[in-house]
C-alpha positions as CSV (number, residue, x, y, z in Angstrom):
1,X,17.9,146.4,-55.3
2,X,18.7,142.7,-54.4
3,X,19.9,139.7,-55.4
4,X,17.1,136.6,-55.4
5,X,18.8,133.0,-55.6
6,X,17.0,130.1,-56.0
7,X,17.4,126.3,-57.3
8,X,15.1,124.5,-59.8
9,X,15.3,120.9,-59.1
10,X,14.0,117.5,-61.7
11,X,11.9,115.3,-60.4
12,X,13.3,111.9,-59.0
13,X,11.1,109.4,-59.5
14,X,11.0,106.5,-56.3
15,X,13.3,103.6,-56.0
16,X,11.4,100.3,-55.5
17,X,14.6,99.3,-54.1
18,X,16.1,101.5,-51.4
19,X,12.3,102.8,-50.7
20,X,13.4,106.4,-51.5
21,X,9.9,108.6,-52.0
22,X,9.4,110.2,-55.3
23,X,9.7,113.9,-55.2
24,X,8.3,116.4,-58.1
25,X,9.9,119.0,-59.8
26,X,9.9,122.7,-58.9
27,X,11.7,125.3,-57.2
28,X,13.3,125.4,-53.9
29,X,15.1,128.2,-51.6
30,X,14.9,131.8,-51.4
31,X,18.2,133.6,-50.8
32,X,18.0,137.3,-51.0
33,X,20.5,139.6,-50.3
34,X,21.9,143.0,-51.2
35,X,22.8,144.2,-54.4
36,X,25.2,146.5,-52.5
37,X,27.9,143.8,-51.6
38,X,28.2,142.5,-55.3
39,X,31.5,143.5,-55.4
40,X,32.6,141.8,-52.4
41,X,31.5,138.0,-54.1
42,X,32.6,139.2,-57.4
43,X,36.1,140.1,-56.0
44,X,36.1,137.0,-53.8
45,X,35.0,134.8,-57.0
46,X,31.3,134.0,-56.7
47,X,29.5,136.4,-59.2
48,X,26.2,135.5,-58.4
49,X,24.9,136.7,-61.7
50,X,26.8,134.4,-63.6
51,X,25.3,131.6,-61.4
52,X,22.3,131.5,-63.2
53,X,21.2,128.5,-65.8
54,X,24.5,126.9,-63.7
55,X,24.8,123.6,-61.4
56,X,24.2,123.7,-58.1
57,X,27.0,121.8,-56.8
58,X,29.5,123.5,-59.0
59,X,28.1,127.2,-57.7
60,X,28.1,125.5,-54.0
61,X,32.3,125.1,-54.4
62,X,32.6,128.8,-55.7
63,X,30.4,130.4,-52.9
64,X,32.3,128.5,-50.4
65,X,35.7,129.2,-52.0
66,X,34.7,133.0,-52.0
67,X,33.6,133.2,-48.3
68,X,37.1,131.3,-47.3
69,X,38.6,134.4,-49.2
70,X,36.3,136.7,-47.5
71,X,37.6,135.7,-44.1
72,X,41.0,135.6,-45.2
73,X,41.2,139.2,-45.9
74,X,38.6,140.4,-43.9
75,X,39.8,143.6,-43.7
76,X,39.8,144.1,-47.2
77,X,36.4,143.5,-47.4
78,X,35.1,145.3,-44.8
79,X,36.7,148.3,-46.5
80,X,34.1,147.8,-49.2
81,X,31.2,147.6,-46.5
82,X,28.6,150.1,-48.8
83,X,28.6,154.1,-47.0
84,X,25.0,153.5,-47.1
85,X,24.7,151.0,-44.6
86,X,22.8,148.4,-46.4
87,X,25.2,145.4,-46.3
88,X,28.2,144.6,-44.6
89,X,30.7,141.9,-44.5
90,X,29.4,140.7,-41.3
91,X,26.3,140.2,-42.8
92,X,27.4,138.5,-45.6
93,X,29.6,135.7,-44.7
94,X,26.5,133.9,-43.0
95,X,24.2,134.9,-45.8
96,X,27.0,133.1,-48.4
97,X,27.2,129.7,-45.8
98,X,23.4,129.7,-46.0
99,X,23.4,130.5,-50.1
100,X,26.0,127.6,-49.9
101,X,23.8,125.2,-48.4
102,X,20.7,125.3,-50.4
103,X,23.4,124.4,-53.3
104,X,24.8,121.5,-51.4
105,X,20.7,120.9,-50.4
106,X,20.3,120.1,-53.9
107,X,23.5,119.3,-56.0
108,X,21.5,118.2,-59.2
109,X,19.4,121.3,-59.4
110,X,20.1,124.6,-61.7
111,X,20.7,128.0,-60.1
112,X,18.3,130.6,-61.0
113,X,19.1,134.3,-60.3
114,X,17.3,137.7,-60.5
115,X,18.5,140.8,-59.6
């Protein structure tokens, strides 16, 4: 089982002024890691599953607040690395900075999760 993140963004219409291009509405991103390391963010303070329905930029501050955590007490964490292999904490510190940027990407869009 995983964890599939994405972000719903409005539509901005264009600016006559500043020559922006109007963009539509829809869904960006496609995060998906492990459900195995959900105690690692939820310990670290990013449960992903409460990220859903939530702003972008606000979820973008926790997930980089959690992998600062992460590598502050690495070792920690790596204790938690699942026995089954699938996961590890060396897989998912980039996985968070990349989750992390597709919030930053698009600050005034809504998190959508499934897991």
């Amino acid at each position: 089982m995983s964890y599939d993140v994405w972000v719903d963004v409005p539509a901005i219409p264009a600016c006559s002024h500043c020559g922006r291009r109007a963009t539509e509405a829809g869904s960006v991103g496609d995060w998906n890691f492990t459900s195995n390391c959900s105690a690692m963010w939820d310990r670290a303070g990013a449960p992903l599953r409460d990220f859903a329905g939530r702003p972008a930029d606000k979820c973008a501050l926790l997930v980089r607040a959690a992998i600062t955590r992460i590598e502050a007490d690495r070792a920690t964490y790596e204790a938690m690395d699942p026995p089954n292999g699938w996961g590890s904490v060396a897989d998912l510190l980039p996985a968070l900075a990349k989750l992390a940027d597709l919030f930053e990407a698009y600050p005034d869009g809504v998190v959508r999760v499934s897991h």
